[in-house]
C-alpha positions as CSV (number, residue, x, y, z in Angstrom):
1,X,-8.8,-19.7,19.5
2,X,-7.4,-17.4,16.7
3,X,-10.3,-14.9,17.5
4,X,-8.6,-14.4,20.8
5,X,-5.6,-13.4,19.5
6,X,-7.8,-9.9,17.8
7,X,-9.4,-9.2,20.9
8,X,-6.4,-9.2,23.0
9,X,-4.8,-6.7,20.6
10,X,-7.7,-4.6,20.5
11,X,-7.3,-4.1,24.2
12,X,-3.9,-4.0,23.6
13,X,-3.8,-1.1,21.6
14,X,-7.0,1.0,23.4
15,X,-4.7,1.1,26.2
16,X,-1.6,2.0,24.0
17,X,-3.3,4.7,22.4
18,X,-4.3,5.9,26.0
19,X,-0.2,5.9,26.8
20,X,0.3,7.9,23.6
21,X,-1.1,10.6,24.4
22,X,2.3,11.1,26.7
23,X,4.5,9.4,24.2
24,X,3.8,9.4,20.5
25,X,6.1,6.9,20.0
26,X,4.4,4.1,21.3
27,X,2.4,5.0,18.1
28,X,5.3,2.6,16.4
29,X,3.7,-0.2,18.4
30,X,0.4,0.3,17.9
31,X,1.6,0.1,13.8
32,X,3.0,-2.6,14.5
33,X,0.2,-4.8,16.2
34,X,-2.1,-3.5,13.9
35,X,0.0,-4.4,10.8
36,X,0.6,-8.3,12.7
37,X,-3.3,-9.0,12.6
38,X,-3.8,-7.4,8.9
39,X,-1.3,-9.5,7.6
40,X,-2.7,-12.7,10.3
41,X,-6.3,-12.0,8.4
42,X,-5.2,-11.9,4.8
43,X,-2.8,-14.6,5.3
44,X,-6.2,-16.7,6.2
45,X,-8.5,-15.2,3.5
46,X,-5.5,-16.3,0.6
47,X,-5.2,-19.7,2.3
48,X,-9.0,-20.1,2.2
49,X,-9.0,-18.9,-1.6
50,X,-6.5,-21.7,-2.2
51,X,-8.2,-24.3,-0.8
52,X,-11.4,-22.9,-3.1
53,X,-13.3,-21.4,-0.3
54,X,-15.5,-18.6,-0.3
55,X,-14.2,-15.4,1.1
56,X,-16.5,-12.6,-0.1
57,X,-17.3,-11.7,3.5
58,X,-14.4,-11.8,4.2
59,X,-12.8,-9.2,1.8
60,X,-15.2,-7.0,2.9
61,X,-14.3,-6.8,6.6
62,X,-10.6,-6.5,5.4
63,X,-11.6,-3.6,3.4
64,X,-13.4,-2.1,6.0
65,X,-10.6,-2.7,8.3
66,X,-7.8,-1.0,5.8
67,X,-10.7,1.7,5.9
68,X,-10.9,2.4,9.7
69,X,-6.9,2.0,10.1
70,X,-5.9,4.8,7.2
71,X,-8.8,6.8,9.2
72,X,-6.4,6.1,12.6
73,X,-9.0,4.0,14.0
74,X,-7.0,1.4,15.0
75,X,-8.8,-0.6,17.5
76,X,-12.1,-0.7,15.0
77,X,-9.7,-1.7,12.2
78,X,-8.4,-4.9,14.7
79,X,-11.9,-5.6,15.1
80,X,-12.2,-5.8,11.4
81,X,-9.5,-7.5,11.1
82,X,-10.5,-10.3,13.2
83,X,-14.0,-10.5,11.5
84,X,-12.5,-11.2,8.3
85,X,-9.8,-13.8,9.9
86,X,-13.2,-15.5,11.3
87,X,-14.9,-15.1,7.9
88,X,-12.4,-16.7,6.3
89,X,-11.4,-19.3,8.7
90,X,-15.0,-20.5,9.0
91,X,-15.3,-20.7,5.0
92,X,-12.1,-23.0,4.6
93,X,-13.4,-26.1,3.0
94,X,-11.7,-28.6,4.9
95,X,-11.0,-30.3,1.3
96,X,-7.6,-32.0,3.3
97,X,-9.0,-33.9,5.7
């Protein structure tokens, strides 16, 4: 279900950015989501790394992600985002069970 939580926020913030256009303020919310699933992704790629897993993939849609968001593409970088959280999720060994 944690794939949901990207998807929502992407439409989230396409709809935000659409309100910003009248209010550049609501650009502090859209920093704020965007920030929320960043950290949500890396949190999962450095718990997967703990655990030994492999999270090459991974990295690379966060990078690409910090790439799209410093270019103000924020609803790519979510998508991003979200690819890496599933990257890394779906590499965790399991080694506790």
């Amino acid at each position: 279900y944690g794939l949901y939580v990207f998807r929502f926020d992407e439409r989230l913030v396409a709809t935000l950015l659409q309100i910003a256009r009248y209010d550049e303020g609501v650009y502090d919310v859209i920093d704020m989501v965007t920030e929320s699933d960043h950290v949500l992704a890396l949190s999962q790629i450095l718990m997967t790394a703990d655990y030994g897993g492999d999270i090459t993939r991974a990295a690379m849609y966060l990078s690409a992600g910090e790439a799209a968001l410093a270019r103000g593409q924020y609803t790519l970088a979510i998508r991003y985002f979200g690819l890496a959280w599933q990257q890394a999720y779906n590499a965790m060994p399991f080694a506790f069970e």
